[in-house]
C-alpha positions as a Markdown table, in Angstrom:
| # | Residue | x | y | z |
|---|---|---|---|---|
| 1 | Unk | 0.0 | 0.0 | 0.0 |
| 2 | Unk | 1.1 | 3.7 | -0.6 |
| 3 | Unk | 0.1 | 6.8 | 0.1 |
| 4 | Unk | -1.6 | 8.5 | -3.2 |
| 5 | Unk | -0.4 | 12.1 | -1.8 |
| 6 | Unk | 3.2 | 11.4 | -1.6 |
| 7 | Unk | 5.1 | 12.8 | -4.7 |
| 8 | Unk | 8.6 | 10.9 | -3.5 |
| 9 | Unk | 9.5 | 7.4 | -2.4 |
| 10 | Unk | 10.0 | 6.8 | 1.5 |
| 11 | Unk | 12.3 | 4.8 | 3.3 |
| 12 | Unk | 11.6 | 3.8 | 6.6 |
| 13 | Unk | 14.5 | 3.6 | 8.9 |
| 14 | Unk | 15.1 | 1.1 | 10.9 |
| 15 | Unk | 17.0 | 1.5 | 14.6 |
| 16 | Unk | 17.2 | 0.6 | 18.1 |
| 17 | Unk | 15.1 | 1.7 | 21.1 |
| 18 | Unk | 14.7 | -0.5 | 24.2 |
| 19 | Unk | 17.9 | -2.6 | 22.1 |
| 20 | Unk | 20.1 | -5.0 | 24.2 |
| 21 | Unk | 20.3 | -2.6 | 27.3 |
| 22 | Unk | 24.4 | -1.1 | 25.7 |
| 23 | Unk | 22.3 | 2.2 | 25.3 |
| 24 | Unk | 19.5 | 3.8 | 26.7 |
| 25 | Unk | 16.0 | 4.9 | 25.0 |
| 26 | Unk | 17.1 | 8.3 | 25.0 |
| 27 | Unk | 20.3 | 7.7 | 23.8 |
| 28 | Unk | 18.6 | 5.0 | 21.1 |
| 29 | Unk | 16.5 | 7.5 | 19.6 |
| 30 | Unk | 19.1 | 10.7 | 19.6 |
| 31 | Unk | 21.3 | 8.3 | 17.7 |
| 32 | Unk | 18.4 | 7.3 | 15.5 |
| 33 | Unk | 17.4 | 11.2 | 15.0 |
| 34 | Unk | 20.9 | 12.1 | 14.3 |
| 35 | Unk | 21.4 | 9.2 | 11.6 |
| 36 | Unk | 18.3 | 10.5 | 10.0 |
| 37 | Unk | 19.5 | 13.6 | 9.6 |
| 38 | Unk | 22.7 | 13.4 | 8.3 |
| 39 | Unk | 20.5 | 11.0 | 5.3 |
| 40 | Unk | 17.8 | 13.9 | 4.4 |
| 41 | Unk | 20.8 | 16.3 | 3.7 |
| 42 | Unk | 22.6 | 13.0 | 2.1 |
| 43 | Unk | 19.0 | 13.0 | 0.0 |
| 44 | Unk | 18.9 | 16.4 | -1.2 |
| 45 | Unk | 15.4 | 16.7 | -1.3 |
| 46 | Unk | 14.8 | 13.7 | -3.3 |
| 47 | Unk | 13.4 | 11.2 | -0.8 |
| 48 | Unk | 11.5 | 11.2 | 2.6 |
| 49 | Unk | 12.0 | 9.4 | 5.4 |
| 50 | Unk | 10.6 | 7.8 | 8.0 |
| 51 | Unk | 12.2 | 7.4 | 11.6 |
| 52 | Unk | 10.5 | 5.8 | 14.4 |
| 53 | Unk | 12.2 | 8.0 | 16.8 |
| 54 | Unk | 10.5 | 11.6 | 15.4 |
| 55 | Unk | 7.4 | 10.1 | 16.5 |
| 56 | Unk | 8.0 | 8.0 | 19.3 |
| 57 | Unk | 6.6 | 9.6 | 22.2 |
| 58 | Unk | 3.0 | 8.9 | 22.5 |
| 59 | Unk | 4.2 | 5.4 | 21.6 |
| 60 | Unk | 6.4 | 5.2 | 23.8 |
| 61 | Unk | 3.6 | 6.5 | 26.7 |
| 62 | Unk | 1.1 | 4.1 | 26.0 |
| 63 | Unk | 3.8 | 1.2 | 25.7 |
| 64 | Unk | 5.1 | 2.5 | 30.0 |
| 65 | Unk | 1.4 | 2.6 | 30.9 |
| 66 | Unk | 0.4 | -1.2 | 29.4 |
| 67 | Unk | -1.7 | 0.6 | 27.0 |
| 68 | Unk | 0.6 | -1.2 | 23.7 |
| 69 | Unk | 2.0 | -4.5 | 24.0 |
| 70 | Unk | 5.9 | -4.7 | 22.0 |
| 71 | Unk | 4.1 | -6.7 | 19.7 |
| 72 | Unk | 1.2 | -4.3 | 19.1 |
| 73 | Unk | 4.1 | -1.2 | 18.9 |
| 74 | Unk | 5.6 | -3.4 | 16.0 |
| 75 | Unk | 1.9 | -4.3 | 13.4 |
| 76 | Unk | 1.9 | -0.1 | 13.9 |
| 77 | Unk | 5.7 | -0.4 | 12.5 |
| 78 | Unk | 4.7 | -3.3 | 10.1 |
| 79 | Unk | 1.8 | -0.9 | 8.4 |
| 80 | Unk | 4.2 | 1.8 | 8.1 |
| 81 | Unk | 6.4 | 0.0 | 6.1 |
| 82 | Unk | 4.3 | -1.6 | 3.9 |
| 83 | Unk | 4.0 | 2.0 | 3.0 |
| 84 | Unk | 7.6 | 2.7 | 2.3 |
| 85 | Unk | 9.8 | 1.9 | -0.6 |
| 86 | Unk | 13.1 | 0.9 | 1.0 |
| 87 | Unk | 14.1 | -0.2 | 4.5 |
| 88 | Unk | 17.4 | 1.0 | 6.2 |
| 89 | Unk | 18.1 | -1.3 | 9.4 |
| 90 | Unk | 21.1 | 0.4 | 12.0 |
| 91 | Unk | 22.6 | -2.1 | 14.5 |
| 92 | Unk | 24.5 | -0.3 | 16.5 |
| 93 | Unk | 23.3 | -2.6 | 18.9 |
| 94 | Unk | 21.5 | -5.9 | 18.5 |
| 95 | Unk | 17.7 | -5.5 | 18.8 |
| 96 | Unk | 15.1 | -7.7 | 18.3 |
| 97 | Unk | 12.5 | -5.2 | 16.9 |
| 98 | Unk | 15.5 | -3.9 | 14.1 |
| 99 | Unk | 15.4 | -7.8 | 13.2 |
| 100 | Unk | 11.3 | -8.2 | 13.3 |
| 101 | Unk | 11.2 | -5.2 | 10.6 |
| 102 | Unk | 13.9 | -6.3 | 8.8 |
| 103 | Unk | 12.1 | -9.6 | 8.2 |
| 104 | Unk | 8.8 | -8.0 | 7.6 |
| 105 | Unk | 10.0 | -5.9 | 5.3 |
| 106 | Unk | 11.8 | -9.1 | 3.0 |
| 107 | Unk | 8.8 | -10.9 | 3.3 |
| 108 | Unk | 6.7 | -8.0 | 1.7 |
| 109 | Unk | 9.4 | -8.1 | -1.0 |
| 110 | Unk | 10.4 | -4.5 | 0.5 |
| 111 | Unk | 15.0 | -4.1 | -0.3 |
| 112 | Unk | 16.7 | -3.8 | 2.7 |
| 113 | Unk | 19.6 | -1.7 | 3.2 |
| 114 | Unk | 22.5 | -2.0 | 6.3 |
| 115 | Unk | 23.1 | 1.6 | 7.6 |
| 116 | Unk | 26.0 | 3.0 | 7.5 |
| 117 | Unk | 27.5 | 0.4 | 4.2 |
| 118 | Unk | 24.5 | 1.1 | 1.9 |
| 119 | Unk | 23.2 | 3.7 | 1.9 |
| 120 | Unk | 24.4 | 5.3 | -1.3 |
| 121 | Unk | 22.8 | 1.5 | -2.9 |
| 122 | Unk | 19.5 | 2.5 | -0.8 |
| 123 | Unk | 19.3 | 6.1 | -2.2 |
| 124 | Unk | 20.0 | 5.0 | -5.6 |
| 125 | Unk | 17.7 | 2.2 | -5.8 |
| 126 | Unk | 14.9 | 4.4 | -4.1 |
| 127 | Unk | 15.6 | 7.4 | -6.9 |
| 128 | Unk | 16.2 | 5.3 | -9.8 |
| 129 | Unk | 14.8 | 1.9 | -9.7 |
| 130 | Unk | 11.0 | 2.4 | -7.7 |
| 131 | Unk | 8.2 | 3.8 | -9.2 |
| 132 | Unk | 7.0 | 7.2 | -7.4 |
| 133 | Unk | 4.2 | 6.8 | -4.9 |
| 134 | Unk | 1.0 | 7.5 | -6.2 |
């Protein structure tokens, strides 16, 4: 599925937050914010992306009060990538989530790209190789 009202392909980025306990949510997701910016000006306009972390809060919330369930946190995660073109997975730290989207994504016949090795292939392949949403 994609959204009819996006004019450029997305790629949905892929990156730690509770992780294997090296780093810290808050340090998980300033990582995550920093990686994702350092890609849009990498991008030049040509691409958008989507980071967990720039919208994370209320998630996270609901997920500290029992409201979400991991596994709930990750079909939200599963829907948003079946709406994106490309899938960038960091590991700075091993995390089971990175690994559940990473596999979700290949099973929906989504490319999957390591961050940092590939992401000029990932930028490439998004630009020139994927047909424009809508």
């Amino acid at each position: 599925m994609t959204d009819t009202w996006r004019i450029r392909p997305r790629i949905y980025i892929s990156h730690p937050i509770r992780g294997d306990g090296r780093g810290t949510i808050s340090e998980n997701i300033r990582r995550a914010l920093s990686v994702v910016t350092g890609l849009r000006l990498l991008a030049d306009d040509r691409v958008d992306f989507y980071c967990p972390a720039e919208h994370d809060e209320p998630l996270q919330i609901a997920w500290r009060k029992g409201m979400l369930s991991v596994e709930q946190l990750l079909e939200i995660d599963y829907e948003i990538i079946k709406r994106c073109q490309a899938l960038i997975f960091c590991n700075w730290e091993r995390s089971e989530g990175v690994e559940k989207e990473k596999e979700f994504a290949e099973a929906q016949g989504i490319k999957t790209f390591h961050f940092p090795t590939q992401i000029k292939e990932a930028l490439d392949y998004v630009c020139n190789e994927t047909k424009t949403p809508g």
